[in-house]
C-alpha positions in Angstrom: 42.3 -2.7 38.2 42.8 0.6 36.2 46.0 1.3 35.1 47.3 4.6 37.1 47.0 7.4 35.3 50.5 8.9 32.8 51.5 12.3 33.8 53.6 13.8 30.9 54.9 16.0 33.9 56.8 13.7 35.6 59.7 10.8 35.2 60.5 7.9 36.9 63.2 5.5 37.3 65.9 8.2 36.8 69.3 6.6 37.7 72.2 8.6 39.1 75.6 8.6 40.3 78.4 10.8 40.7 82.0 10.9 42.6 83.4 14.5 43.9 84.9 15.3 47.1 82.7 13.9 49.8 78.9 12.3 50.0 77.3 16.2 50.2 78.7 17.3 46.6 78.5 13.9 45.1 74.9 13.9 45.9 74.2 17.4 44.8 75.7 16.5 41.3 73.9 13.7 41.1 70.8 15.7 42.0 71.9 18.2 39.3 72.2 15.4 36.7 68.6 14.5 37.8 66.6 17.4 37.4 68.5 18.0 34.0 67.9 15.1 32.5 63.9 15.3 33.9 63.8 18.8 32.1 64.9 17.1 29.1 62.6 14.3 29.1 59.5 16.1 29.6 59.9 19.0 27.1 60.6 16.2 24.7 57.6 14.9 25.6 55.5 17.6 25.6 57.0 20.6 23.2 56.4 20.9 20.0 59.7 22.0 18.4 61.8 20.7 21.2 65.6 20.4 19.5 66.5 23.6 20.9 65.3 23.8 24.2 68.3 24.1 26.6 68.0 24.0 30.3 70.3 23.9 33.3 69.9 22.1 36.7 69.3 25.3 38.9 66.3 26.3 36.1 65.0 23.0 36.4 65.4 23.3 40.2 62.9 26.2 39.8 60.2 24.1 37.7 60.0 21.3 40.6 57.0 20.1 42.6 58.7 17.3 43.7 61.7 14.3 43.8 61.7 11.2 45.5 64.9 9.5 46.2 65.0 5.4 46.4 67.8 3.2 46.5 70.5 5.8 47.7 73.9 4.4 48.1 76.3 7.1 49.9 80.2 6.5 50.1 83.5 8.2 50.6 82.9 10.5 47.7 80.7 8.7 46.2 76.2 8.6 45.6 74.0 6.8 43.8 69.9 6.8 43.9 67.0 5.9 41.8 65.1 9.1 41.6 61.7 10.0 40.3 61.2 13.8 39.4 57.3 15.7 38.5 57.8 19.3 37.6 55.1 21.7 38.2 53.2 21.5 35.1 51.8 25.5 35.0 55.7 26.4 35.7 57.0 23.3 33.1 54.2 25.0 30.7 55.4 28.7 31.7 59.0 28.0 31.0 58.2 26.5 27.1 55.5 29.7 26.6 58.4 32.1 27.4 60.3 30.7 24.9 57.2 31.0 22.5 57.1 26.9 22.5 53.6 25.3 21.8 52.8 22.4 24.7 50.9 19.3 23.8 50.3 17.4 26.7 46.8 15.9 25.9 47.6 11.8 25.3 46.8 10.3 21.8 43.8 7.7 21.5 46.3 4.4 21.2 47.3 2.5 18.0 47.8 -1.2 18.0 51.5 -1.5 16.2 51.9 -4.9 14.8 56.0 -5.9 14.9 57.4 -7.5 11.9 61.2 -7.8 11.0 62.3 -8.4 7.4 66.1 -9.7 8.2 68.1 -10.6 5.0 65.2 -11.7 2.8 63.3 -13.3 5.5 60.1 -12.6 6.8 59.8 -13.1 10.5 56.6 -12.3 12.5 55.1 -13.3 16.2 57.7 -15.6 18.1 60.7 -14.9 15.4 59.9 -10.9 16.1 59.8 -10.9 19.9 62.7 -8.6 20.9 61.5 -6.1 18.5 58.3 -6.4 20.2 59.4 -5.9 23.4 61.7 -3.4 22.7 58.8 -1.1 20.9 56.5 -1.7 24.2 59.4 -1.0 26.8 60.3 3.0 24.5 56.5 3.5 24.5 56.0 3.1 28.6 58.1 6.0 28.4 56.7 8.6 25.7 53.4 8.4 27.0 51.7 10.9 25.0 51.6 8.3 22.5 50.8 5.0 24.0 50.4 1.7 22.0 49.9 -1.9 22.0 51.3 -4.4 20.4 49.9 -7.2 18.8 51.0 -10.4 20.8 50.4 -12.9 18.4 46.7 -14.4 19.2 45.7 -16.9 17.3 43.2 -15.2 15.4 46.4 -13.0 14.6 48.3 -15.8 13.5 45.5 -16.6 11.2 45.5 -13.2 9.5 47.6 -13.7 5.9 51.2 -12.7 5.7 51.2 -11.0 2.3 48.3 -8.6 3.3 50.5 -7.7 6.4 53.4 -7.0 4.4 50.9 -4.8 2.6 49.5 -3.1 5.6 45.7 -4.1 4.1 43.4 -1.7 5.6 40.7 -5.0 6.1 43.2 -6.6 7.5 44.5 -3.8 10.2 40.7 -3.2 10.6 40.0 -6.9 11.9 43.4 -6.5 13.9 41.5 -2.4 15.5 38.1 -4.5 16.5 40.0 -7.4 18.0 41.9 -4.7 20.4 39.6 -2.2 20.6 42.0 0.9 19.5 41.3 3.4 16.4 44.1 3.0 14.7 47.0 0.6 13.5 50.2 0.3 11.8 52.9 -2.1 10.7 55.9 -0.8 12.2 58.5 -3.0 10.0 62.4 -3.1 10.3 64.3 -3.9 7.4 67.8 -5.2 8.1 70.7 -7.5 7.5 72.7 -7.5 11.1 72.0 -6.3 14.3 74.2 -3.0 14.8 73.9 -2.0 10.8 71.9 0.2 9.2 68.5 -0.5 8.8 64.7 1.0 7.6 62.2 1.4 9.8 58.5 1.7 8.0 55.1 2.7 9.7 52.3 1.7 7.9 48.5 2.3 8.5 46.6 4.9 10.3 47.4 6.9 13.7 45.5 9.6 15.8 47.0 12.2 12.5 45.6 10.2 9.7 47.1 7.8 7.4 50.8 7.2 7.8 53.2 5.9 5.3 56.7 6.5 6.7 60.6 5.1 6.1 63.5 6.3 8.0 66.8 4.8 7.3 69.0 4.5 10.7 72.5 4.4 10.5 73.2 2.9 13.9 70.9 -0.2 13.6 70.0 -1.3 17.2 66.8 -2.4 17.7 66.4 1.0 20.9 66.7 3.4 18.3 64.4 2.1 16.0 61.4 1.9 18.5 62.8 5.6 19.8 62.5 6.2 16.0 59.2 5.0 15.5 58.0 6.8 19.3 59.6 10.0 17.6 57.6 9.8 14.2 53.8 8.9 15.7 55.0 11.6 19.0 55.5 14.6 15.9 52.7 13.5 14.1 50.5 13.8 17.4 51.6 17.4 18.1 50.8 18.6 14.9 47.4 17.5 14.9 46.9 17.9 18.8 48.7 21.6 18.9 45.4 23.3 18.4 43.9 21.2 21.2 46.8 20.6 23.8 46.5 22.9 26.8 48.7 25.2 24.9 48.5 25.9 21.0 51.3 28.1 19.0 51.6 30.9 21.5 50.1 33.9 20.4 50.4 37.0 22.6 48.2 35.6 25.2 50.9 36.3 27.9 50.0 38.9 30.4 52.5 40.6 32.9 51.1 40.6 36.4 52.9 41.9 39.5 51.5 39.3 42.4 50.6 41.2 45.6 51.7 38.9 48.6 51.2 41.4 51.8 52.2 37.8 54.4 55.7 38.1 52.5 56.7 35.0 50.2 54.9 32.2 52.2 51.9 33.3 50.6 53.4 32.7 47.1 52.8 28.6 47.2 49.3 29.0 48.2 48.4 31.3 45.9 49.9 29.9 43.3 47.9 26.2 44.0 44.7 28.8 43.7 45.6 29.6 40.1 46.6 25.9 39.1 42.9 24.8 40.4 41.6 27.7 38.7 41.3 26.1 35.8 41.9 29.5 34.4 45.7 29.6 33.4 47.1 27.3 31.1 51.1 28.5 32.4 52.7 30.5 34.5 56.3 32.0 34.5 58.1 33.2 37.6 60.6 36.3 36.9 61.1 37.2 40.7 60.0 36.8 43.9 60.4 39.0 46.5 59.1 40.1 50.1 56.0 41.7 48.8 55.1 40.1 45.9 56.1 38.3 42.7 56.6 39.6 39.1 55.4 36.8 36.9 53.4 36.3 33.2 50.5 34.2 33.2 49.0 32.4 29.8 45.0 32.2 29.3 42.6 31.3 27.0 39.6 33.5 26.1 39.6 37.0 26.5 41.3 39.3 28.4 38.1 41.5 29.7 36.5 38.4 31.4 40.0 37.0 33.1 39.6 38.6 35.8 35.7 37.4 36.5 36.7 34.0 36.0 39.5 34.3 38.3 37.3 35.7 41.1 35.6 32.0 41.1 38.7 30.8 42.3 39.0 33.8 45.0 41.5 35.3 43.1 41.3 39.4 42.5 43.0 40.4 39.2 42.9 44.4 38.5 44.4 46.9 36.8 46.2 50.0 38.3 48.3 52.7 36.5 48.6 50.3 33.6 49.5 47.4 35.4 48.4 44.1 36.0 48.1 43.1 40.1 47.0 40.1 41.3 45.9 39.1 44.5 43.8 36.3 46.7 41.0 37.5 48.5 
């Protein structure tokens, strides 16, 4: 069976509670606390320079294409709910462009990332550097754009010698690539003397960017922020390479102000809109208002400007200009 298919766009597993007045506003905060956390995931996932990006529930509300609820829990003031959350990704893409934020949301070819734990002295590797294992596996399920394996500890891995590890020797890593089929791999080593303390992480080897030879020390020494560490470092390195090639590079002017004519009033806004996302045409779309007649919005394209609205038309979309501005409408 194929594994199903990562969507950068959306995020599962999302637990929420909150406590207010009654079930209604408890469930709208926790709601809130959803989407917000959603946003926050995502543009992590998928921005380029995403530090600054600030976003509030009723934005995020604006981005969504759809939320599933499980395990709800109501109560006398009281909600809880597993939820999982997929934002639109033209809108998602839209909101970052606005904010002249590059998108990358094309998925890395995967490295192989071979655990090892140096822990006062001590060499540990395989069975003695399980959690660390795990723990790397269980941060890269989420990330996504960067997916990985790890080395489980074969016997033909066991068999490879412990001082050209330590060494990251590229024969070596290249038996370790042909045993599990990937481009690249790494040694992702932790240096520490007690869980909780400050510790070095170190990537060693070659990813999707080219060779890597990294150390970041980490204060707060848990074994979660080192593999959100090492998730972080390959995740930058990724977007840097990939921003050229993602389905948005640096933004640069491409943004074109169109005034969506929607003579069936706003119900014709959704289906119109699912004509430009199968398009294939606009790589993101931002929404500045929608009213009875139409929408005001900015649309993002490759290619040139001349032969938009041709390749629109495919999609039995009409894109003209009148009195210097841009309207858009479906045949």
């Amino acid at each position: 069976m194929r594994a199903e298919a990562f969507d950068p766009y959306e995020v599962r597993g999302i637990v929420v509670s909150a406590v207010a007045e009654d079930a209604v506003a408890a469930k709208k905060l926790a709601m809130d606390e959803a989407l917000s956390t959603a946003a926050r995931r995502i543009f992590d996932r998928v921005a380029v320079a995403p530090a600054d990006i600030e976003i509030g529930a009723a934005d995020a509300a604006t981005l969504l294409s759809s939320l599933e609820n499980s395990s709800e829990r109501f109560g006398p003031g009281g909600y809880s709910a597993t939820v999982t959350v997929r934002f639109d990704p033209l809108l998602a893409r839209g909101y970052l462009a606005d904010r002249g934020i590059a998108v990358v949301d094309r998925v890395a070819p995967p490295i192989l990332l071979i655990p090892l734990v140096v822990e006062g002295g001590e060499i540990r590797i395989w069975d003695d550097a399980a959690a660390w294992a795990r723990t790397l596996g269980a941060v890269y399920k989420e990330t996504g754009l960067t997916p990985v394996r790890i080395a489980n500890g074969t016997s033909a891995d066991r068999a490879a010698r412990l001082d050209r590890l330590m060494e990251a020797d590229p024969i070596t890593l290249g038996e370790f690539r042909i045993r599990y089929r990937t481009r690249f791999a790494a040694i992702a080593r932790l240096d520490r003397d007690a869980e909780g303390e400050p510790m070095l992480l170190s990537l060693v080897g070659t990813d999707a960017a080219g060779p890597v030879n990294a150390t970041v020390e980490l204060r707060d020494g848990t074994l979660e922020n080192a593999a959100s560490a090492a998730a972080g470092l390959l995740s930058s390195r990724w977007k840097e390479v990939a921003g050229g090639g993602g389905t948005i590079g640096p933004v640069s002017g491409r943004g074109l102000p169109v005034r969506v004519l929607l003579p069936g009033g706003p119900a014709g806004w959704e289906p119109l809109k699912l004509r430009l996302e199968g398009s294939g045409v606009i790589d993101a779309l931002s929404v500045a208002r929608l009213d009875d007649t139409g929408a005001d919005v900015e649309i993002w394209y490759a290619g040139r400007l001349d032969e938009l609205p041709g390749r629109l038309a495919a999609a039995g979309l009409d894109l003209f200009e009148a009195g210097g501005t841009w309207l858009l409408q479906a045949y």
